[in-house]
N, C-alpha and C positions, 0 to 999 in steps of 0.2 A: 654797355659791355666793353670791354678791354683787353688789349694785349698784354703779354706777359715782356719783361724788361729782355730785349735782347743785345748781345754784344759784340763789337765791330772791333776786330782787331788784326794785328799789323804784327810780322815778324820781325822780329827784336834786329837783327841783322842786317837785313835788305829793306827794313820799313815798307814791304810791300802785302799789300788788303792779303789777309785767308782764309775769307768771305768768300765761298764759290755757291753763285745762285742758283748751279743746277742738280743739283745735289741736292734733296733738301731732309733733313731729319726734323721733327715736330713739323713739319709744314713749313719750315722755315729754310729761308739759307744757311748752310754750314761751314765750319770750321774745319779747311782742309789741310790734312797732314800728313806725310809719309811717315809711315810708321817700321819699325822693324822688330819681329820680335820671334826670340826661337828660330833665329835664321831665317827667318819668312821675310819679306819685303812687300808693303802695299800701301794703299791710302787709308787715311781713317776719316771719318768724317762728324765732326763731335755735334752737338748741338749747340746753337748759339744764342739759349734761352739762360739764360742765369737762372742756377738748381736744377737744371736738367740734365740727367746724365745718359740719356742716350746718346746712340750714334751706331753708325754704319761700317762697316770693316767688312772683305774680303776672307781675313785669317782668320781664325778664333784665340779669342783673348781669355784663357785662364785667371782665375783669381789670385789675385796674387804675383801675377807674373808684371815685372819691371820690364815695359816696356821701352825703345830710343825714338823719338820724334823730330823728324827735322820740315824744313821749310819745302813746301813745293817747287818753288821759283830758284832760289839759291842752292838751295839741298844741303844747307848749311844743319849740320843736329842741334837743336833748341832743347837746352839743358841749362843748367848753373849750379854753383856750388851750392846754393840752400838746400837743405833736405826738409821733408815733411815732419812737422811737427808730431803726428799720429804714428806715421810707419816709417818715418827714417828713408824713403824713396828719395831719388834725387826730384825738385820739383823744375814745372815746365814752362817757363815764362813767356807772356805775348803782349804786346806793348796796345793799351789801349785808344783808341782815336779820341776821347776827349780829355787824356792826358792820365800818365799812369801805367800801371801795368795790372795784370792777372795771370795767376799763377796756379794750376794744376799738378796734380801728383801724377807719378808717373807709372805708379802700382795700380794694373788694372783691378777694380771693385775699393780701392780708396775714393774717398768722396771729397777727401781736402781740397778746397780751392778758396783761397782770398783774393782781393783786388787792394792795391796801393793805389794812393792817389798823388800826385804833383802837387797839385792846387786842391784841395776838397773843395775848397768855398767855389770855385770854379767847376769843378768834375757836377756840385751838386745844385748850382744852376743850367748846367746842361740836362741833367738827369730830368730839373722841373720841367725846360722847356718841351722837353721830347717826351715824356713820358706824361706829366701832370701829377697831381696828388695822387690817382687809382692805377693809370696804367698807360700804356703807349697806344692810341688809336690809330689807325691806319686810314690812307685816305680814300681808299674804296669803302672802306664804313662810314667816313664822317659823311661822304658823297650820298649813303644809303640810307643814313639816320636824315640826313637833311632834305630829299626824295623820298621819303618815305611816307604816307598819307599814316595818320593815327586810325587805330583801330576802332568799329565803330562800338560804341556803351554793350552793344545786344553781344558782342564780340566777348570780351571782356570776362573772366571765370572768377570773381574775386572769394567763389567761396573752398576753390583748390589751393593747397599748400604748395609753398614754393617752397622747392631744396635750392640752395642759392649756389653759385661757382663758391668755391673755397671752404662751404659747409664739412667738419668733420663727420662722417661717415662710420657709425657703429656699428661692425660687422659682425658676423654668425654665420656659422654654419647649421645651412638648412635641414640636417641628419641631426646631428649630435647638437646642435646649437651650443658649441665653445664659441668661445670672442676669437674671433681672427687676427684681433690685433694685438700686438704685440711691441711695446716701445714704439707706440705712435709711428708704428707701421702695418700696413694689411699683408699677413703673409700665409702665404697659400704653395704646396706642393705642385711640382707641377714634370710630367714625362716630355722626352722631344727626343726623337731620331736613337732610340734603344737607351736614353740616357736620363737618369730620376736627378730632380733636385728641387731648388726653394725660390719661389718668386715671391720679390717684393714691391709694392703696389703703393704709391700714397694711397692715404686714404681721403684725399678733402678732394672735392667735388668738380670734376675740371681741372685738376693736377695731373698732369699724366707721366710723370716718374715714375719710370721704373730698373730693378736689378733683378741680375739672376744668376745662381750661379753653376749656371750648364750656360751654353752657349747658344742664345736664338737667332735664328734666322729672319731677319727684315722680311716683312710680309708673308711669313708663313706661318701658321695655325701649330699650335703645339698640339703633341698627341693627346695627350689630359692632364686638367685641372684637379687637383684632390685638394682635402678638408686636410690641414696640419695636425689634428688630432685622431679622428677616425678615418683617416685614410679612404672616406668613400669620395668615387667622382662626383666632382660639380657641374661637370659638362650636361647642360639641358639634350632630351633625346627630342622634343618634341619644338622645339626654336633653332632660329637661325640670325647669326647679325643683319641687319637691315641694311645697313653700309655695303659690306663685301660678302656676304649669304654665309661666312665660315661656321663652323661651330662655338657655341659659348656657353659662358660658366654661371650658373646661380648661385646665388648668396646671400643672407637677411641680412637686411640694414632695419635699423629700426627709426620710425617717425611717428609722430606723434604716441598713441599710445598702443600702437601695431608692429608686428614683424610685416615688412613689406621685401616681394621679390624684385632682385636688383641683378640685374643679368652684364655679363663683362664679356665683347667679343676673345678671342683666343689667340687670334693673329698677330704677332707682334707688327707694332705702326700703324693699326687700327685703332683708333679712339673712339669707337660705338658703344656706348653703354644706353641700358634702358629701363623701363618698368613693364608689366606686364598689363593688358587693357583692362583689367580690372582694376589694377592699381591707379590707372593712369585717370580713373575718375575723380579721383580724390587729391592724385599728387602728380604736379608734375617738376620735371627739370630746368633747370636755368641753363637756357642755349650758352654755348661758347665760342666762339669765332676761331678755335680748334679746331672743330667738326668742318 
């Protein structure tokens, strides 16, 4: 198993880390930045997963809305002349540590972000060393795979299927059985704090991106999950996440030559997804070092 590639970066101005370890969005340390926006002033704290677009805020961030970002340390505002290729925003520069930059848009729910390199042939022997051909291992795992006694043959299920991390994910709705997907996205209705809107979900197995756009709150449970076509809830009445006991939402996925129940906790920053134990005879998940 593998970590997802994460990014260490330095303000363009003061060259100093905006790495803050206590903070953490995905389970990771994050990218911390003062933000300003609609006259509000606060921290933001992005994700320091490449492709991941969550993060943490105080304020709420509207779609659409062009946000100003400056440096913690210096309080310098981290801007430049380029504008986003896509929406024309100005974009947000942060100088990379093994040489290079990346650049963010500054229009919250834009997704544009590239990375510049100095050296490639340099940036992409770093990249091997630290990551590998699959993914960045960490050294409490290599510690755990290396400690870790093999399981014994009687152990062993090799006649259940494995959903593998990264597997695409054919979704349904368990009422009306429409595709939930939609341009290689899983998109689902969804209510929070008197207010309707549209969650979107990767769909591959152990991604956990996601958007939305109403405004959620880190670690709280939204009021419900609906079907984008027949508007019924998905919210199960009779389960609860295993992780944080919140409420969750049901949905087919389909394997092999079955609709199978595939349950998504509701709380945003919770990563508990499951099958149900009948399912889980035949199928099980591919652990993540997310969880």
């Amino acid at each position: 198993m593998y970590d997802f590639i994460t990014l260490s970066v330095n303000c363009p101005y003061c060259n100093t880390s905006l790495i803050d370890d206590q903070e953490l969005v995905d389970k990771k340390p994050s990218i911390k930045l003062g933000i300003k926006a609609k006259n509000q002033t606060s921290f933001i704290f992005l994700s320091s997963i490449w492709g991941s677009y969550n993060y943490r805020c105080s304020i709420p961030l509207s779609p659409d809305l062009i946000a100003q970002f400056s440096c913690p340390h210096c309080k310098t505002e981290i801007t430049s002349e380029n504008a986003c290729s896509i929406c024309s925003a100005p974009l947000v520069p942060f100088i990379l540590d093994m040489g290079g930059r990346v650049s963010i848009c500054s229009r919250s729910g834009c997704r544009n972000h590239f990375v510049e390199f100095d050296d490639v042939s340099q940036a992409l022997s770093k990249l091997y060393q630290d990551y590998g051909l699959a993914g960045k291992y960490t050294n409490e795992h290599r510690k755990t795979m290396a400690t870790k006694p093999a399981p014994p043959a009687a152990e062993k299920d090799e006649k259940r299927e494995m959903i593998e991390s990264g597997a695409f994910l054919l979704s349904y709705c368990p009422h009306c059985h429409k595709s939930l997907i939609e341009h290689d996205i899983l998109k689902l209705n969804i209510t929070t704090d008197g207010k309707s809107g549209i969650l979107i979900l990767s769909p591959y197995m152990n991604v956990f991106t996601s958007e939305s756009t109403v405004y959620l709150q880190e670690d709280k449970p939204v009021t419900d999950i609906s079907c984008p076509h027949c508007n019924t809830s998905l919210i199960s009445a009779n389960k609860a996440c295993e992780e944080c006991g919140s409420p969750i939402a049901r949905i087919f996925i389909s394997a092999r030559t079955k609709m199978i129940n595939f349950y998504l906790c509701s709380k945003k920053g919770c990563k508990w997804h499951g099958l149900s134990d009948e399912d889980l005879q035949d199928i099980k998940l591919e652990d993540s070092l997310e969880w």
